[in-house]
N, CA, C and O atoms as a Tripos MOL2 file, in Angstrom:
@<TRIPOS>MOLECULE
protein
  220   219    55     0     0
PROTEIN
NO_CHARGES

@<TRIPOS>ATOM
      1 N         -39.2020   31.2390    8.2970 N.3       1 UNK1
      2 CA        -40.0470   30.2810    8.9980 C.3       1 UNK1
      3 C         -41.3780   30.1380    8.2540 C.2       1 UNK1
      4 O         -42.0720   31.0530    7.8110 O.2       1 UNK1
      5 N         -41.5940   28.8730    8.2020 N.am      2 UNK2
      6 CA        -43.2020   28.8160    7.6210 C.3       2 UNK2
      7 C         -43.7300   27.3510    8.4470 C.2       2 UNK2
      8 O         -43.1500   26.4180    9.0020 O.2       2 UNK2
      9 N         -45.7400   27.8850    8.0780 N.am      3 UNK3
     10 CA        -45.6250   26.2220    8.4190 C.3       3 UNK3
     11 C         -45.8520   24.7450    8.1560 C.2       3 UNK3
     12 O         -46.6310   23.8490    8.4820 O.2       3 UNK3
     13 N         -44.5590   24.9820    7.2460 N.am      4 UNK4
     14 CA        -43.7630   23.5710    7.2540 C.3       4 UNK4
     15 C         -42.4730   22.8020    8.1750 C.2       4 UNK4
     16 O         -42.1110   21.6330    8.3060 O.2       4 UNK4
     17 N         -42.0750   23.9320    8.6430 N.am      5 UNK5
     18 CA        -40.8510   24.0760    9.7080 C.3       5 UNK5
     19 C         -42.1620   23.1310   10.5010 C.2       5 UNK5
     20 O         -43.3870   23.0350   10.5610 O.2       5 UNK5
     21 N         -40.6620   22.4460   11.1230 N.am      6 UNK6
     22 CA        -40.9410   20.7410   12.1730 C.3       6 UNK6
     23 C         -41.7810   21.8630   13.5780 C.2       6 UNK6
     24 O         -41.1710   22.9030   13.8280 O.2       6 UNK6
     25 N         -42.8060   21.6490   14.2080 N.am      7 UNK7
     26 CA        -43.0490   22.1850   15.5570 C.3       7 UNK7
     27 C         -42.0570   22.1370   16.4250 C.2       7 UNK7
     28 O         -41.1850   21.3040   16.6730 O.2       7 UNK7
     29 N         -42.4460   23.5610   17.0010 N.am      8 UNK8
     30 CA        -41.7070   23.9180   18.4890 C.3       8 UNK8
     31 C         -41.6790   22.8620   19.3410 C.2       8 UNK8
     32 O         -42.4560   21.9150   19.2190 O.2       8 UNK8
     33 N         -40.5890   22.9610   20.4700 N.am      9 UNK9
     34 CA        -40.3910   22.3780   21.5070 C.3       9 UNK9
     35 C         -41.6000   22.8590   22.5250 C.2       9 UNK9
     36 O         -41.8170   22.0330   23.4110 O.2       9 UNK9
     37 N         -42.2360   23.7690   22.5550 N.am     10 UNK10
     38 CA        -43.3320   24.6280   23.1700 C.3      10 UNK10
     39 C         -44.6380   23.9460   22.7750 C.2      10 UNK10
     40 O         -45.2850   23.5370   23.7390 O.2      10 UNK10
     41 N         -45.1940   23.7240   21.5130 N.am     11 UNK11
     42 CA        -46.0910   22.9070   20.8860 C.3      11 UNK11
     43 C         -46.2870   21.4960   21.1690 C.2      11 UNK11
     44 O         -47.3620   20.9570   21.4320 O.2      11 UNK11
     45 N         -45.0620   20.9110   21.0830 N.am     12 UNK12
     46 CA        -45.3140   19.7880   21.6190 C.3      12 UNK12
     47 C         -45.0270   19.1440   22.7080 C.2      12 UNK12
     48 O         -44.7020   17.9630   22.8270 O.2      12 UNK12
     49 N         -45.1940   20.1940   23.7490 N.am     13 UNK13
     50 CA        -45.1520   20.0590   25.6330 C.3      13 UNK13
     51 C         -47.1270   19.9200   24.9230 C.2      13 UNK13
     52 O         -47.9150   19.0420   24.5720 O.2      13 UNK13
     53 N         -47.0830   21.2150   25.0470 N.am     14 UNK14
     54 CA        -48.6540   21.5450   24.7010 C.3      14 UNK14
     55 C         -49.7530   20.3390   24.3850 C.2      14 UNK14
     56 O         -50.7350   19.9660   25.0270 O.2      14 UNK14
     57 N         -49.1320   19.8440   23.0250 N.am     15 UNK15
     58 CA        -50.0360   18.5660   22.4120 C.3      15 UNK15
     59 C         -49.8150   17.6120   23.4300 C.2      15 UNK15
     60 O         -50.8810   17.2070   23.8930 O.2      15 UNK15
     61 N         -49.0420   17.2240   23.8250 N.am     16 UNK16
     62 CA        -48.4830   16.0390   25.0260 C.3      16 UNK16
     63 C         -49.9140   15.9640   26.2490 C.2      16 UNK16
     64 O         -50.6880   15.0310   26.4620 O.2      16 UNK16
     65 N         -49.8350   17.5090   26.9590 N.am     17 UNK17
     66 CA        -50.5100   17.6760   27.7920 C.3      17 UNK17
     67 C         -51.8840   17.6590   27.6300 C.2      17 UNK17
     68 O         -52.7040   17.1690   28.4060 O.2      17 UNK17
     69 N         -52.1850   18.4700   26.1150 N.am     18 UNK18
     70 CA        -53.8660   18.3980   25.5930 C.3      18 UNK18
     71 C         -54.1380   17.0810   25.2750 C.2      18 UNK18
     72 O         -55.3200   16.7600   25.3970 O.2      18 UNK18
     73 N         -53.3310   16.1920   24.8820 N.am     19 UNK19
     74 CA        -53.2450   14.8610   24.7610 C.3      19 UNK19
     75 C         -54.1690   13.8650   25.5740 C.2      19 UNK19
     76 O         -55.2580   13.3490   25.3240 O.2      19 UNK19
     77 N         -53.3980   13.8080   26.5250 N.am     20 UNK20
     78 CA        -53.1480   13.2450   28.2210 C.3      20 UNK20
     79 C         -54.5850   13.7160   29.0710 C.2      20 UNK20
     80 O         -55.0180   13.1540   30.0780 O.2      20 UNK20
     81 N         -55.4890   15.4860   28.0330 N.am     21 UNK21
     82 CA        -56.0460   15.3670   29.4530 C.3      21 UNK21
     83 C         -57.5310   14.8860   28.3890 C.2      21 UNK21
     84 O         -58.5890   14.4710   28.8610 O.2      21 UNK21
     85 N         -57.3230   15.0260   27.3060 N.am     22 UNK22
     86 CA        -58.3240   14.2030   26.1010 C.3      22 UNK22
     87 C         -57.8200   12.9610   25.8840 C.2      22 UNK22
     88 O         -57.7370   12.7440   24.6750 O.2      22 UNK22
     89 N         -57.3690   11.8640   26.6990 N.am     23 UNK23
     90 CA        -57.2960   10.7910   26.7000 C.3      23 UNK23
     91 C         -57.0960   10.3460   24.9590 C.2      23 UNK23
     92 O         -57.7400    9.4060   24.4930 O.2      23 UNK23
     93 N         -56.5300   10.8190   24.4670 N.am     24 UNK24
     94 CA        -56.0480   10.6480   23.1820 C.3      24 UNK24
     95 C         -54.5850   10.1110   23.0610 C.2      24 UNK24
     96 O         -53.7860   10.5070   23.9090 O.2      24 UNK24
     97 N         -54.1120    9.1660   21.9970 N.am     25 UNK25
     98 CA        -52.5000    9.0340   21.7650 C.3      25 UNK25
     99 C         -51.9300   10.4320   21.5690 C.2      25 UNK25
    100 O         -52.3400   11.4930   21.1010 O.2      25 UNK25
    101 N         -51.1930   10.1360   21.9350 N.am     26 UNK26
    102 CA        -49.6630   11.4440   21.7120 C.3      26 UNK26
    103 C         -49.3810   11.3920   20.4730 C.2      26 UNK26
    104 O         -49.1470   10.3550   19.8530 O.2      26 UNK26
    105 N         -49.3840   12.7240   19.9400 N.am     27 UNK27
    106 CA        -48.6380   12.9750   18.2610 C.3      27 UNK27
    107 C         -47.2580   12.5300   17.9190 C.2      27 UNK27
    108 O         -46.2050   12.5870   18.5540 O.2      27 UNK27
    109 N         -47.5090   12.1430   16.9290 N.am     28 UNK28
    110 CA        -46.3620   11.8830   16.3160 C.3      28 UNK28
    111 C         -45.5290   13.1080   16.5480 C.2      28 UNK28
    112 O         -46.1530   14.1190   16.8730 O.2      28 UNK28
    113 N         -44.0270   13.2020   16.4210 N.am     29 UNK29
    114 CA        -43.1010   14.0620   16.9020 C.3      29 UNK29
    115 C         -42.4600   14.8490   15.7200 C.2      29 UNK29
    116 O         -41.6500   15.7680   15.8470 O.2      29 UNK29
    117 N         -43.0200   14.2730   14.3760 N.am     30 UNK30
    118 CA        -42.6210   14.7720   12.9490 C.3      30 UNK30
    119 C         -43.8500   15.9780   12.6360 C.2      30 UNK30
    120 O         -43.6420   16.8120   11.7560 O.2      30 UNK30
    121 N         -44.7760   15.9860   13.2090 N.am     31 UNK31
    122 CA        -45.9220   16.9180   12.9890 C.3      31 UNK31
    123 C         -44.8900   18.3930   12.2950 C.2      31 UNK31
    124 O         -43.7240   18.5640   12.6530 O.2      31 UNK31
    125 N         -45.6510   19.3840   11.2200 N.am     32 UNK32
    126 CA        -45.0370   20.6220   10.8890 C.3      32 UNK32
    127 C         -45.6130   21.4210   12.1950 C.2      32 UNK32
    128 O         -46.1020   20.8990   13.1960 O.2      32 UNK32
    129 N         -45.4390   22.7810   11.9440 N.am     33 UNK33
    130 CA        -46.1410   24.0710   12.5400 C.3      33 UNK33
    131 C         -47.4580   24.3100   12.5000 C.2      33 UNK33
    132 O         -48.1460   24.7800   13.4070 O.2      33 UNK33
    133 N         -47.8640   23.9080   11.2060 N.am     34 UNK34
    134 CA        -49.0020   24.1130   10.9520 C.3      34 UNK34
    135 C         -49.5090   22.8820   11.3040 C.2      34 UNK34
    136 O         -50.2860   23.0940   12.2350 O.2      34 UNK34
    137 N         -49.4900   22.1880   11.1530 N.am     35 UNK35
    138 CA        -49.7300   20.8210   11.9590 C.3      35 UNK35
    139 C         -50.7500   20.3860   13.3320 C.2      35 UNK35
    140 O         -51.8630   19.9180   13.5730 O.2      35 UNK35
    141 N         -49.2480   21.0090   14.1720 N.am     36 UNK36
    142 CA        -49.3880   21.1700   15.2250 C.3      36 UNK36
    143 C         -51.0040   22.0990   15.5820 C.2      36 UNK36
    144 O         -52.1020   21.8440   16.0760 O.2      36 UNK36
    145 N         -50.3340   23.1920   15.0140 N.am     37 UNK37
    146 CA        -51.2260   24.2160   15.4050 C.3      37 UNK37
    147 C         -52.9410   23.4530   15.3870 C.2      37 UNK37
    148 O         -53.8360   23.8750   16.1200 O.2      37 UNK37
    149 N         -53.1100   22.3980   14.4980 N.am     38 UNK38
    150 CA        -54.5480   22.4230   13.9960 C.3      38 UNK38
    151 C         -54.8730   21.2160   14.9740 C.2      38 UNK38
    152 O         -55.9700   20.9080   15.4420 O.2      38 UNK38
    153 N         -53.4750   20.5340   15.1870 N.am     39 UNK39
    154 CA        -54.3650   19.4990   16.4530 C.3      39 UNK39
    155 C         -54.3560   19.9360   17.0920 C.2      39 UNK39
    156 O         -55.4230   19.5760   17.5910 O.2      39 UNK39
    157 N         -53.5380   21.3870   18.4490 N.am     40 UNK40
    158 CA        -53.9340   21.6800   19.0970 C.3      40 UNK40
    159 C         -55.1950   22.2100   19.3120 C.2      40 UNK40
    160 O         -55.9800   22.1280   20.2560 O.2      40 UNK40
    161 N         -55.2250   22.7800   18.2210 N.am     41 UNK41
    162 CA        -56.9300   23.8850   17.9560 C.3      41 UNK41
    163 C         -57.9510   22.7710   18.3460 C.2      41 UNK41
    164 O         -58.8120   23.2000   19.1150 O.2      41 UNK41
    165 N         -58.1110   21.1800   17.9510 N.am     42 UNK42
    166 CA        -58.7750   20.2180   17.8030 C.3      42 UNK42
    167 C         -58.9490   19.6620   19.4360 C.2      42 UNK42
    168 O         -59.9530   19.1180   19.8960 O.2      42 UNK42
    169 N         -57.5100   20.0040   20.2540 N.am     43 UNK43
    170 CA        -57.5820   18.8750   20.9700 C.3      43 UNK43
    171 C         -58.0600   20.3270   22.5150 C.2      43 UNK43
    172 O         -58.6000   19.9370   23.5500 O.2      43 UNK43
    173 N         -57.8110   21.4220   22.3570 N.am     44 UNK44
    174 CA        -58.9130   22.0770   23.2870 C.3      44 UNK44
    175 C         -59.6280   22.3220   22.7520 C.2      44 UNK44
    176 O         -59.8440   23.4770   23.1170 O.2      44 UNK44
    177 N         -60.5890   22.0010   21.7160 N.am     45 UNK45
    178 CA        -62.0820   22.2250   21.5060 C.3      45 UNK45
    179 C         -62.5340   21.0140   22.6180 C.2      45 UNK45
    180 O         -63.2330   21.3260   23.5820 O.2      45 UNK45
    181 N         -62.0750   19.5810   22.4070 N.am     46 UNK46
    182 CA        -62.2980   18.8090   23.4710 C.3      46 UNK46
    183 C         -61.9980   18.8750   24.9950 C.2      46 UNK46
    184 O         -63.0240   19.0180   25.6600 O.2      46 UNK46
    185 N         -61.0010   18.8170   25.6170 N.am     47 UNK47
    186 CA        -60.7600   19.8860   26.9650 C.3      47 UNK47
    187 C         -61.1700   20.6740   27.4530 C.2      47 UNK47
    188 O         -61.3590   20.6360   28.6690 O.2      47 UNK47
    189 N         -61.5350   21.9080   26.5670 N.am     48 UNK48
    190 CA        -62.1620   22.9380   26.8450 C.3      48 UNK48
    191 C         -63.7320   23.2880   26.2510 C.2      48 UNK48
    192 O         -63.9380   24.3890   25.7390 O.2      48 UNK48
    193 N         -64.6350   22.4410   26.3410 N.am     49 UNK49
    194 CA        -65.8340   22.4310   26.0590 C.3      49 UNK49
    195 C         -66.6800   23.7090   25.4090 C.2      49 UNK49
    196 O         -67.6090   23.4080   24.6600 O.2      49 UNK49
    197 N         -66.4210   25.0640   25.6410 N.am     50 UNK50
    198 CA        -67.0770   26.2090   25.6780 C.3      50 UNK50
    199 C         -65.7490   27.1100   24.3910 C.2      50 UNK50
    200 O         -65.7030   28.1940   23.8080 O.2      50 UNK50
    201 N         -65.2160   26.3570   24.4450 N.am     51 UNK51
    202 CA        -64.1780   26.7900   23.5720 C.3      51 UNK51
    203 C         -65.0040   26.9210   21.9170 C.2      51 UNK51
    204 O         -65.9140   26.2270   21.4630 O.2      51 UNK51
    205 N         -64.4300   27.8320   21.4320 N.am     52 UNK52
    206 CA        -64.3870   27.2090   19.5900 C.3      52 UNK52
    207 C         -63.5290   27.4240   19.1240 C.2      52 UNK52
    208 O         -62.7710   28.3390   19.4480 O.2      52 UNK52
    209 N         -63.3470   26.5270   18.0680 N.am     53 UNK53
    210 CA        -62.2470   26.3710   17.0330 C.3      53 UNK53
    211 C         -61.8570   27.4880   16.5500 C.2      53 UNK53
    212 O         -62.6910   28.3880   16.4540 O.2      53 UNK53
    213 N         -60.4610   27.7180   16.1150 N.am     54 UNK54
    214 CA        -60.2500   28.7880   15.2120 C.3      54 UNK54
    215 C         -60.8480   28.3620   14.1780 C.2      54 UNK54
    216 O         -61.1660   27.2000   13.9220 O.2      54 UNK54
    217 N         -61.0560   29.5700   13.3920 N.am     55 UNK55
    218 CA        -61.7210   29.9200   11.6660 C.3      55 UNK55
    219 C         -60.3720   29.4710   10.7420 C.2      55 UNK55
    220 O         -60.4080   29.5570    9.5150 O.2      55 UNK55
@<TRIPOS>BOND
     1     1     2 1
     2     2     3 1
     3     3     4 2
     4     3     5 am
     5     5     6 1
     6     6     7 1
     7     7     8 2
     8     7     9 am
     9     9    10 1
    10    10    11 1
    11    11    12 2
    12    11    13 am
    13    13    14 1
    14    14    15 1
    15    15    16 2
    16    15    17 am
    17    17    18 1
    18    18    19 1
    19    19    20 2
    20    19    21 am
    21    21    22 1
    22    22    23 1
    23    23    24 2
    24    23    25 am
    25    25    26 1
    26    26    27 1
    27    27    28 2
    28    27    29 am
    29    29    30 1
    30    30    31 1
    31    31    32 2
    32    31    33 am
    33    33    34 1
    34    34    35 1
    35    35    36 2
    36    35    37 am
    37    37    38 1
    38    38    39 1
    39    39    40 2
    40    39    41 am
    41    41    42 1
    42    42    43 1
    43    43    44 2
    44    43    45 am
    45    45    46 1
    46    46    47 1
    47    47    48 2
    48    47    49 am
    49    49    50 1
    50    50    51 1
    51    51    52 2
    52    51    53 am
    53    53    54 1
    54    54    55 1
    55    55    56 2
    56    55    57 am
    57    57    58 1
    58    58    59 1
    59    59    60 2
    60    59    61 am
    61    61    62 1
    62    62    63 1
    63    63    64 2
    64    63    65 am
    65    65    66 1
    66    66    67 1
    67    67    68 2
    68    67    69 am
    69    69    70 1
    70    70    71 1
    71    71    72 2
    72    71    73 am
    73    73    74 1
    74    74    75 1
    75    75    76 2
    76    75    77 am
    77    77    78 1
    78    78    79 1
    79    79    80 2
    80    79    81 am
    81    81    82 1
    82    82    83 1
    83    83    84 2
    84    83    85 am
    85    85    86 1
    86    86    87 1
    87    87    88 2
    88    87    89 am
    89    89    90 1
    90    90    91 1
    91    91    92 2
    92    91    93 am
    93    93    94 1
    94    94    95 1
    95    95    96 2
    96    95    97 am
    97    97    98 1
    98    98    99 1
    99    99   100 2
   100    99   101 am
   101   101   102 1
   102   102   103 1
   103   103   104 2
   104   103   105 am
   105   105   106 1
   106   106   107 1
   107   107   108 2
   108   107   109 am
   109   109   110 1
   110   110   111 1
   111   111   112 2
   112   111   113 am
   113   113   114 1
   114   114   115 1
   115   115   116 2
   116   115   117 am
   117   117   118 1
   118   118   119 1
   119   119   120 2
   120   119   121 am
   121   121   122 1
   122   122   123 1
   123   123   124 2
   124   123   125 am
   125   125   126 1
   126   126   127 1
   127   127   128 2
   128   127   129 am
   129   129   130 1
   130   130   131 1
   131   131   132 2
   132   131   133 am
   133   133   134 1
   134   134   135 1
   135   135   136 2
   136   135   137 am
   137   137   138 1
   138   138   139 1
   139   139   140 2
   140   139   141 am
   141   141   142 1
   142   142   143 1
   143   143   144 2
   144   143   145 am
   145   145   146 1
   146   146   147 1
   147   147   148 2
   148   147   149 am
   149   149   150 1
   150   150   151 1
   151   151   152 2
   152   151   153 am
   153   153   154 1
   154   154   155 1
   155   155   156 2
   156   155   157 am
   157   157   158 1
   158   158   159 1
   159   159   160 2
   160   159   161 am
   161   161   162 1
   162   162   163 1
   163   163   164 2
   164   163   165 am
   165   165   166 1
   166   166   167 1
   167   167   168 2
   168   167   169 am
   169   169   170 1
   170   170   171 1
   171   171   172 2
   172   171   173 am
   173   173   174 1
   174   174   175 1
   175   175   176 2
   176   175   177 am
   177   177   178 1
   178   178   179 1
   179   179   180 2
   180   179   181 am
   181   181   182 1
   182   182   183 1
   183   183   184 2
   184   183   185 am
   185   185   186 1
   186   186   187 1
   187   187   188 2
   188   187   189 am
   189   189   190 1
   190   190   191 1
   191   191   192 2
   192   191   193 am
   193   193   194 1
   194   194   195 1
   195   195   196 2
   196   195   197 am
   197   197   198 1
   198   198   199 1
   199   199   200 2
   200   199   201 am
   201   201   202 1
   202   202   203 1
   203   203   204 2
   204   203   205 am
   205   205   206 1
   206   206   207 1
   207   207   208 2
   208   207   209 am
   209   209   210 1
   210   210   211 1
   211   211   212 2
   212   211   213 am
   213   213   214 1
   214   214   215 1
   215   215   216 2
   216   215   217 am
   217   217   218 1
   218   218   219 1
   219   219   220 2
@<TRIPOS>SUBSTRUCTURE
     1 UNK1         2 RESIDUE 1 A UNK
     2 UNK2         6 RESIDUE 1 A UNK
     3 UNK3        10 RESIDUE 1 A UNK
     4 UNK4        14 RESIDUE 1 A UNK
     5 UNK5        18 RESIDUE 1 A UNK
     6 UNK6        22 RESIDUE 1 A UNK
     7 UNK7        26 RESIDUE 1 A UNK
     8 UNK8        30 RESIDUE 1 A UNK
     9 UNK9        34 RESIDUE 1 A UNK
    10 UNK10       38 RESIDUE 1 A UNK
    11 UNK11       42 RESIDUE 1 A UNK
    12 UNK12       46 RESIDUE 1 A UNK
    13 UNK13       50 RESIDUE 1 A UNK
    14 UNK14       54 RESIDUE 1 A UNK
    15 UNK15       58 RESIDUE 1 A UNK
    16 UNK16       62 RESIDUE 1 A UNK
    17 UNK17       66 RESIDUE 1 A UNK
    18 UNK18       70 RESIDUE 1 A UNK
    19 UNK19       74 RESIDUE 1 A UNK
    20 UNK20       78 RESIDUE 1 A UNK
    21 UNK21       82 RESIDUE 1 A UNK
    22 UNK22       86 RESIDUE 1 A UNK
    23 UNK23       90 RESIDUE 1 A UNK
    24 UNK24       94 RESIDUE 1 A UNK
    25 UNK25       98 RESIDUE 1 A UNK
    26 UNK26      102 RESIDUE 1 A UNK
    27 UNK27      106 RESIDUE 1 A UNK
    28 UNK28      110 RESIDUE 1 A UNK
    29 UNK29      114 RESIDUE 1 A UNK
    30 UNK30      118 RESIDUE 1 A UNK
    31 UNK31      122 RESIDUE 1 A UNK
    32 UNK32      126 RESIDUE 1 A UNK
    33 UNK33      130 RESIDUE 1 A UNK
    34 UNK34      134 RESIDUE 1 A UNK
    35 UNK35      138 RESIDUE 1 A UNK
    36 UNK36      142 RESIDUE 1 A UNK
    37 UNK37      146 RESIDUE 1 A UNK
    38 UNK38      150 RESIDUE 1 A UNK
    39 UNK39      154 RESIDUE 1 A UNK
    40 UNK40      158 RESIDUE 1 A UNK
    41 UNK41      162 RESIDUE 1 A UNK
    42 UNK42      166 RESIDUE 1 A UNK
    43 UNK43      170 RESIDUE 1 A UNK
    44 UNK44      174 RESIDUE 1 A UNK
    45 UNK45      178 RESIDUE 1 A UNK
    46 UNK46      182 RESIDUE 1 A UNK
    47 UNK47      186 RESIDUE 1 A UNK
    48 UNK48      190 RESIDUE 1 A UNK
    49 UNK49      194 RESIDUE 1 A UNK
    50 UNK50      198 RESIDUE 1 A UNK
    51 UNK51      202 RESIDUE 1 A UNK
    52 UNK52      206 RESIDUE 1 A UNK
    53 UNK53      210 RESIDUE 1 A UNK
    54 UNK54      214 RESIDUE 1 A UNK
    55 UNK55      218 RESIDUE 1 A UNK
């Protein structure tokens, strides 16, 4: 596994929902792992205000 492997079925419930509550379009469904991972990181920095980004 690396991440280039297509995202989880788990990831992209996730992005869907961080999506939806940051009034943002929904990801594309081709996103990798790593991908994923960095819009999620992106999309609760917005949601979650007090949050920070991973390093």
């Amino acid at each position: 596994m690396s991440g280039d492997d297509p995202m989880t079925g788990a990831q992209a419930s996730y992005l869907t929902t961080l999506s939806e509550e940051a009034g943002e379009d929904l990801p594309a469904n081709n996103l990798s792992k790593a991908e994923a991972f960095r819009r999620i990181d992106e999309l609760k920095t917005k949601t979650q205000p007090g949050l920070k980004a991973a390093a």
